[in-house]
N, C-alpha and C positions, 0 to 999 in steps of 0.2 A: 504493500500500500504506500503510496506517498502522503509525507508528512503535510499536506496542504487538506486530506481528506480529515486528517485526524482534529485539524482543527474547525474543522465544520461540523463535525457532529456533536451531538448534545451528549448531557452525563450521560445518558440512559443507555446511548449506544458506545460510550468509551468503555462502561460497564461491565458489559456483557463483552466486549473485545478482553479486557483484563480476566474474567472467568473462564474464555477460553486460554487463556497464557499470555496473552497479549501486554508487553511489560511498556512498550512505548505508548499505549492509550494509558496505562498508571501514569506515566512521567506527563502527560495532556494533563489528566486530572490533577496532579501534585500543583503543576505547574498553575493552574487554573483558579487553583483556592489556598495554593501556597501566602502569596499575600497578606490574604484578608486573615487568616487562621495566624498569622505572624504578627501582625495588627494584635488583635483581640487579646494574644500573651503580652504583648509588651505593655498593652495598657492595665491588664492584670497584673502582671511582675513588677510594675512600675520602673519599665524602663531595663528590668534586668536579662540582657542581652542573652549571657550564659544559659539561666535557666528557658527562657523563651528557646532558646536554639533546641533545646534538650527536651522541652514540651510537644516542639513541631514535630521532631524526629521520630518521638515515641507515639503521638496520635498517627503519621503516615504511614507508621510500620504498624501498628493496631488495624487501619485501615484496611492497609494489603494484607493482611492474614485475616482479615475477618469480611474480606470483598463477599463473600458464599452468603453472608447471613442480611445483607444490603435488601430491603425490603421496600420493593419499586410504591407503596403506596405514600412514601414520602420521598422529597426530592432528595439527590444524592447530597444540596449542600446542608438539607434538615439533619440528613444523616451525619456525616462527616462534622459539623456541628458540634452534636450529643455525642461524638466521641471527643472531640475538642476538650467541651465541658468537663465529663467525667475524667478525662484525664489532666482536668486542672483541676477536680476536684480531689482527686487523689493527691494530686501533689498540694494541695493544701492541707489533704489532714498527716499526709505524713512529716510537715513542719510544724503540724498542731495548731496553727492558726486558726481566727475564725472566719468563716464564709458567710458573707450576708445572704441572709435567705433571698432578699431579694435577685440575685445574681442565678440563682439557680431555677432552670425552665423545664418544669415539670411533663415530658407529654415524650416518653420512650415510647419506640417501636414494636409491633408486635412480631414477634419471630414464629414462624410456621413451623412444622415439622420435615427434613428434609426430605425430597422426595430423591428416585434413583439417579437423575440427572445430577444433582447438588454433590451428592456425594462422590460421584465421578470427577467432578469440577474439583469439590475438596480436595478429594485424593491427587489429583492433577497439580494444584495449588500447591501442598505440602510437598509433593516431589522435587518440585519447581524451589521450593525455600529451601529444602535439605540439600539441594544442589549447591546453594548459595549460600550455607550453612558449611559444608566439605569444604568450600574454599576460604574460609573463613582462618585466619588465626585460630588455635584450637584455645587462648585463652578468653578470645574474643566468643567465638562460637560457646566458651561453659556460660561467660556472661550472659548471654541473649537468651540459653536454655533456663540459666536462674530466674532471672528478669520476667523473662516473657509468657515463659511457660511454664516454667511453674511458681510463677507471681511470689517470688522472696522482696521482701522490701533491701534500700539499701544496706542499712544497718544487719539484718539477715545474711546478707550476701557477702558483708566484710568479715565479719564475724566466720561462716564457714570456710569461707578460703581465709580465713588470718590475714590480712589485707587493712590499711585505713582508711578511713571512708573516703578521705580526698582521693584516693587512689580507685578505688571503686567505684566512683564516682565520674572518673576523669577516663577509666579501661572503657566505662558502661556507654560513656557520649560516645567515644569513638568506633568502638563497636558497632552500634548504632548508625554511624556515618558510613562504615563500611558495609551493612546492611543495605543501607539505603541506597549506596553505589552501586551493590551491583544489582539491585532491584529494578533501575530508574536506566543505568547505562548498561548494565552487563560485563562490566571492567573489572578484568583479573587486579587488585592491590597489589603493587609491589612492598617486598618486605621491606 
């Protein structure tokens, strides 16, 4: 496909391109609400650069592992949104901070049960990340498995690997950018 089609079409068919593997209609979409979603942390974080970079990174990689459960009766930016949210609400309560209730937009998605198609697509999708998980620095790669899947918070995560938090902290961003690398471009990391 030429890159001139990708940007004529709407979420709905960038979508459905990404559920079949399509990694350059993700890099459309990234692209697309990158901005506005980089906006909204920085007026949250007050301006805090570091953590806003480390907000986006974690909501677009939430995003692409979770494209299957994308539920067309809201728009993908409704979606993408309420993952925004929640993953500034987590990182609020994991600094113990308080959230003004008014900041927080009540009306989640209803998720179906997956049909045989979804699951084929999952299955396809997690291929496609384990592939990009293998190339992955293997200290980089424990990080993302802590992290992502099986949700350790930071402090969790230093603590088992004997690690400091700046330093788990600092593995976990990059990690993440290397993730995102080759999600978006497909680029081998040089060591």
């Amino acid at each position: 496909m030429e890159i001139e089609r990708y940007i004529t079409y709407d979420d709905q068919k960038l979508v459905l391109l990404v559920l079949e593997g399509d990694n350059i209609a993700f890099e459309h979409l990234f692209n697309r609400y990158r901005d506005s979603i980089r906006k909204l942390y920085l007026q949250k974080t007050f301006g805090n650069i570091d953590d806003t970079d480390d907000l986006l990174q974690e909501t677009f990689v939430k995003v692409y592992l979770n494209m299957h459960k994308y539920n067309k009766t809201y728009t993908f930016g409704q979606w993408l949104y309420t993952i925004a949210r929640n993953t500034f609400i987590d990182y609020i309560r994991k600094r113990r901070e308080v959230l003004p209730i008014d900041n927080i937009n009540l009306h989640d998605g209803i998720y179906l049960a997956p049909n045989p198609e979804e699951h084929y697509i999952r299955a396809q999708q997690r291929r496609q990340l384990d592939s990009f998980l293998v190339k992955m620095k293997p200290k980089y790669r424990t990080l993302i498995e802590l992290r992502f899947f099986k949700e350790l918070t930071y402090e969790e995560i230093a603590e088992k690997l004997q690690l400091p938090m700046g330093t788990v902290k600092t593995q976990i961003h990059r990690a993440r950018e290397q993730l995102c690398r080759f999600i978006t471009d497909h680029t081998d990391i040089l060591p």
